[in-house]
N, C-alpha and C positions, 0 to 999 in steps of 0.2 A: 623528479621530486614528487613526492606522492600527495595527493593534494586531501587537507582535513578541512572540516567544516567549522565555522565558528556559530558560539552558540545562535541557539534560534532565535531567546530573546532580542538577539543583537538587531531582527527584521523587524521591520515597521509595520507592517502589516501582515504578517505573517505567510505571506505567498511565496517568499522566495526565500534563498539561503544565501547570506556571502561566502562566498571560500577563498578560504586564508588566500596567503600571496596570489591574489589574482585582484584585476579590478573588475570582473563580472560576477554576474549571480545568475543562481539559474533557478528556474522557475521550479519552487519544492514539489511537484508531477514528475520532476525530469531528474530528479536527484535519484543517483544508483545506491544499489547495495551499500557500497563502499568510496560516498560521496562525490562519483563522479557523474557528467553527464551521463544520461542516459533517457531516450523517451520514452522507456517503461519505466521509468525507476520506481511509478509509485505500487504501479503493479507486482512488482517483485518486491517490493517493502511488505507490500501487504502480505501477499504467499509466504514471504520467509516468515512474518507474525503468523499464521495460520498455521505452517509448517512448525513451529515451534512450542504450540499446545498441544499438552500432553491427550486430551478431549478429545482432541479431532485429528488422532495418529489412525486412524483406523481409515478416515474416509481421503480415498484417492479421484477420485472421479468428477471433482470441482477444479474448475478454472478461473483463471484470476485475466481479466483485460481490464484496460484504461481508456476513458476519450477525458482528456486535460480530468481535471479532480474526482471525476466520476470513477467509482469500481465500478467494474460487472461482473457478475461472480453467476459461472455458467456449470451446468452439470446432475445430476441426479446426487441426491442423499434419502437415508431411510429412516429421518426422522427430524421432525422440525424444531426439536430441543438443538438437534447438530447447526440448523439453519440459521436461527437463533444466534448460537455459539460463533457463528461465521461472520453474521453481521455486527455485532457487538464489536468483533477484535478486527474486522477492518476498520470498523468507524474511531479507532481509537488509534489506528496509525495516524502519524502528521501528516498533512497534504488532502487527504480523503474528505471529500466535502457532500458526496452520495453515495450509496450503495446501495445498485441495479440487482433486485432478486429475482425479476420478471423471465429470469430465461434458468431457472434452478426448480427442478421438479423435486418434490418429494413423494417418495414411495412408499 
């Protein structure tokens, strides 16, 4: 059975998700792609937001990690408009509570 999420309104504090026919929740860092565990999820929530602006189809060379709600977004870019562009659209995934530029050179 393929497990879906129920709305997010549905959490209290907005840290975790219920999912459907189950009695656990999993903490929204750990929620995958396609709402399953996973202890990147948020990492890969974020990339695939990143990955899906049209803006920033050009730049390959950033990395996306997680320590619990923190991004850290690793790599060279050649212009701080893009940098910008990067931090804006993780801070707007769910679950992302900072986002680490400390280790993103621009050139």
């Amino acid at each position: 059975m393929a497990t879906s999420l129920v709305a997010l309104g549905a959490c209290q504090d907005r840290t975790a998700l219920l999912v459907r026919d189950s009695s656990t929740s999993i903490a929204i860092e750990r929620i995958g792609l396609d709402g399953e565990y996973d202890p990147s999820g948020l990492a890969k929530r974020v990339a695939q937001a990143l990955a899906e602006d049209p803006t920033l189809s050009k730049i390959s060379t950033i990395y996306v990690a997680q320590n619990n709600r923190k991004i850290i977004l690793k790599g060279t870019i050649s212009d701080r408009n893009f940098l910008d562009r990067l931090v804006t659209i993780a801070q707007n995934v769910q679950g992302v509570s900072e986002v680490d530029i400390s280790q993103v050179e621009v050139r």
